[in-house]
N, C-alpha and C positions, 0 to 999 in steps of 0.2 A: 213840814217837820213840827212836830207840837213838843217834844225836849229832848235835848242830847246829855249824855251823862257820863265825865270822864274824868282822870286824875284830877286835871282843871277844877272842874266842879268839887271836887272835892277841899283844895287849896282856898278856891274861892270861899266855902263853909268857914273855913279853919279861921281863913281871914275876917269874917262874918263876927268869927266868933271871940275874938281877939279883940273885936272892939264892938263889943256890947252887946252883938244882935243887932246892930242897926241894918235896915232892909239898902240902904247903899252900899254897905262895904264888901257886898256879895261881889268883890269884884277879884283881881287879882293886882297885888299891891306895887307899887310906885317904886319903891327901893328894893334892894335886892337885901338887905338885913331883914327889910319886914316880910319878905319872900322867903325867906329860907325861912323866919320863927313860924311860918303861915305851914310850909311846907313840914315842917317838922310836927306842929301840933297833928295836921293830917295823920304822920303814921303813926303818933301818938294817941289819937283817941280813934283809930278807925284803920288798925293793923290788916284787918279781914277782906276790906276793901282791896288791896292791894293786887290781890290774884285776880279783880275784877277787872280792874285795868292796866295790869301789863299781864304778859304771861313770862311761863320759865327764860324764852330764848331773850326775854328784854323788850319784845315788841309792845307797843302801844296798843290799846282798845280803846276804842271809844265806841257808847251805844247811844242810837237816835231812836225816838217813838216818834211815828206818821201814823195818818188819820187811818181810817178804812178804805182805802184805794184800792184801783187795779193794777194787775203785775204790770200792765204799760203804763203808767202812773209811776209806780214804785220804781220802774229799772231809768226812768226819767230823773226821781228824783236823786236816787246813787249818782247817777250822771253827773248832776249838779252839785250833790254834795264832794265829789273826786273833784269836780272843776276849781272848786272851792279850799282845797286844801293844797295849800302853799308850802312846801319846804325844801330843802335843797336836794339839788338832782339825785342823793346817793337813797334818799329816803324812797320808800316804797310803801304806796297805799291803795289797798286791794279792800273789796269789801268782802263778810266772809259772813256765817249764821245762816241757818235754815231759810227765815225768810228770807234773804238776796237771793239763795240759789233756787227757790221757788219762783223767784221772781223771774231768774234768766231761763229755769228750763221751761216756764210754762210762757213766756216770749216767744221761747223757741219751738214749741208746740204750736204755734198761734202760725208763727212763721210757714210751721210746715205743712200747717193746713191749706193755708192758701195757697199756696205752692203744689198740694196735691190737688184740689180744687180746679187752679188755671189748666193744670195736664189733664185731668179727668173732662174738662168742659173740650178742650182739643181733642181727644180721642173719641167722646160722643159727638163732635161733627164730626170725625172721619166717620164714624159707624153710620151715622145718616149719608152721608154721601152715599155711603153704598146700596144702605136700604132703596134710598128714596130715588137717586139714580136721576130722575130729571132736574133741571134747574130747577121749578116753577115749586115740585117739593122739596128739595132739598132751599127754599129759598122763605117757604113755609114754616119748615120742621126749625129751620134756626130761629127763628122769630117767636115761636111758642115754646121753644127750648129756653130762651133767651128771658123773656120779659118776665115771667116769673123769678128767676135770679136778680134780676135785675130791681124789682119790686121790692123783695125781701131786705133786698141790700140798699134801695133808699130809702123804704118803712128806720130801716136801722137809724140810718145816717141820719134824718128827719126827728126819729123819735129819739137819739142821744143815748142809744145802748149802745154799750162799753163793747168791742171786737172783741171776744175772749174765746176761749176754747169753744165753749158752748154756741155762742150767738154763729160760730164760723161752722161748725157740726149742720148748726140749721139751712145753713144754706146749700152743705151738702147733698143733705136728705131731702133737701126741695128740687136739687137738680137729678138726683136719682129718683123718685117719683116721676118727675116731668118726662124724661127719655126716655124709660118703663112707658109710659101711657102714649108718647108719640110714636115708640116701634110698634106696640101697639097695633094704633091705629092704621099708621101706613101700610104695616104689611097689610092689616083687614081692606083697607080701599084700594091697595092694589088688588088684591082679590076680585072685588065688588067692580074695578071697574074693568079686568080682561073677563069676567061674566057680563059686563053692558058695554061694550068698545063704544059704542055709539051713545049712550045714554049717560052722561058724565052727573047729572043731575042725581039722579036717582040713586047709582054708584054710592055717592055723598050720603042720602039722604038715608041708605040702609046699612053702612057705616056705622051712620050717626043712631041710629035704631038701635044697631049691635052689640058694634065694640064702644058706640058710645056711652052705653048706658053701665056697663062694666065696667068700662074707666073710669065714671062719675061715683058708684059704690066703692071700688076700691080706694079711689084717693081720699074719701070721707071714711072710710072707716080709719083707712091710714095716718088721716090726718089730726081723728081724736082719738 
C-alpha cells in the first residue's frame, strides 16, 4: 500500500492546519473539543470532499493506492487490508471499485484455467490409452506428454513469472501441441510397424523419417 485516503485524512489536514502546518500535527487530535474544531474546519474548507468519502446511504469510503502488482498480489492485499479493519460486529466491510473486482474476476479466470488444464491433461491420457493400447506406449506417450508441461511449468517457477491468465494460456497451448504431435506419431508407428511385425527398428526409424519430420516443421512454425 503506498497511501490511503479517507475522512480521517482529511480531519488529520484540518488538524495540520489548525496549528500551523507543522508536519506532526498531521495526526488526529487528543481531545475531543480539538476533534470536533478539526472535524468542523474539514467541512468547512473542503465541502466537496465529502461525497468522496461517505456516500448518500451514510457508508464510509476509504481509497488505498498499491504499487503495480498482480491480481494475486492485489486480492492478497484486500485480504490484509479486511483483516486489518477492526470495528464492531454490526459494521460491514466489503471492498468495492473496478480494480477489486478486476482483481477477483481475473483470480477467478486463473482458477479456471487450471482447473480446465488438470481435466484436459486427464482426457488426453484417456485418449492415449486408447490410441496407444499397449503399456510400453501408453507408458511412452505419458512421459513425452508429460515433461514438456512440466518444463514450462518449472522454467515459470524458476524464472519468477507471475501465474496470470497469460503464463497459464502458455501451458495450455504447449499441452495441445504436444498431444497433436504424439497421436501423431503413434498412429504413423503403429502403421510402420503392422507393415514390419518383425522389424521394430526400422518401423521407428521411418516414423522418425515421416511423421517425424512433419511434427518438427509444424511445432516451429507453431511455435514462432
Amino acid at each position: 500500500i503506498q497511501w490511503s485516503l479517507s475522512e480521517t485524512s482529511g480531519i488529520k489536514r484540518a488538524n495540520q492546519l489548525l496549528n500551523g502546518m507543522n508536519v506532526d500535527e498531521f495526526r488526529l487530535p487528543d481531545e475531543d473539543n480539538d476533534l470536533n474544531r478539526a472535524r468542523w474546519v474539514h467541512k468547512l474548507i473542503a465541502p466537496h470532499r465529502q461525497e468522496a468519502f461517505r456516500t448518500k446511504d451514510g457508508d464510509m469510503r476509504v481509497t488505498f493506492g498499491v504499487s503495480d502488482v498482480s491480481a494475486i498480489d492485489l486480492r492478497k492485499t484486500i485480504s490484509e487490508i479486511l483483516a486489518l479493519a477492526s470495528f464492531s460486529p454490526e459494521t460491514i466491510v466489503h471492498p468495492v471499485g473496478l480494480i477489486s473486482t478486476w482483481a477477483e474476476q481475473f483470480e477467478n479466470l486463473v482458477g479456471a484455467q487450471i482447473r480446465s488444464f488438470a481435466w484436459a491433461f486427464v482426457f488426453v491420457t484417456l485418449i492415449l490409452v486408447a490410441i496407444a493400447r499397449t503399456r510400453r506406449l501408453i507408458f511412452v506417450a505419458v512421459i513425452a506428454n508429460s515433461l514438456p508441461v512440466i518444463l514450462v511449468l518449472g522454467l515459470t517457477g524458476f524464472l519468477e513469472i507471475q501465474l496470470d491468465l497469460g503464463t497459464v494460456a502458455v501451458v495450455s497451448v504447449v499441452l495441445g501441441l504436444v498431444i497433436d504431435n504424439t497421436i501423431h506419431f503413434i498412429h504413423r508407428l503403429r502403421v510402420e510397424i503392422h507393415d514390419r511385425p518383425n522389424n521394430t527398428e526400422a518401423a521407428i526409424e521411418e516414423t522418425g523419417r515421416t511423421a517425424g519430420r512433419s511434427i518438427f516443421m509444424a511445432s516451429v512454425i507453431l511455435s514462432t
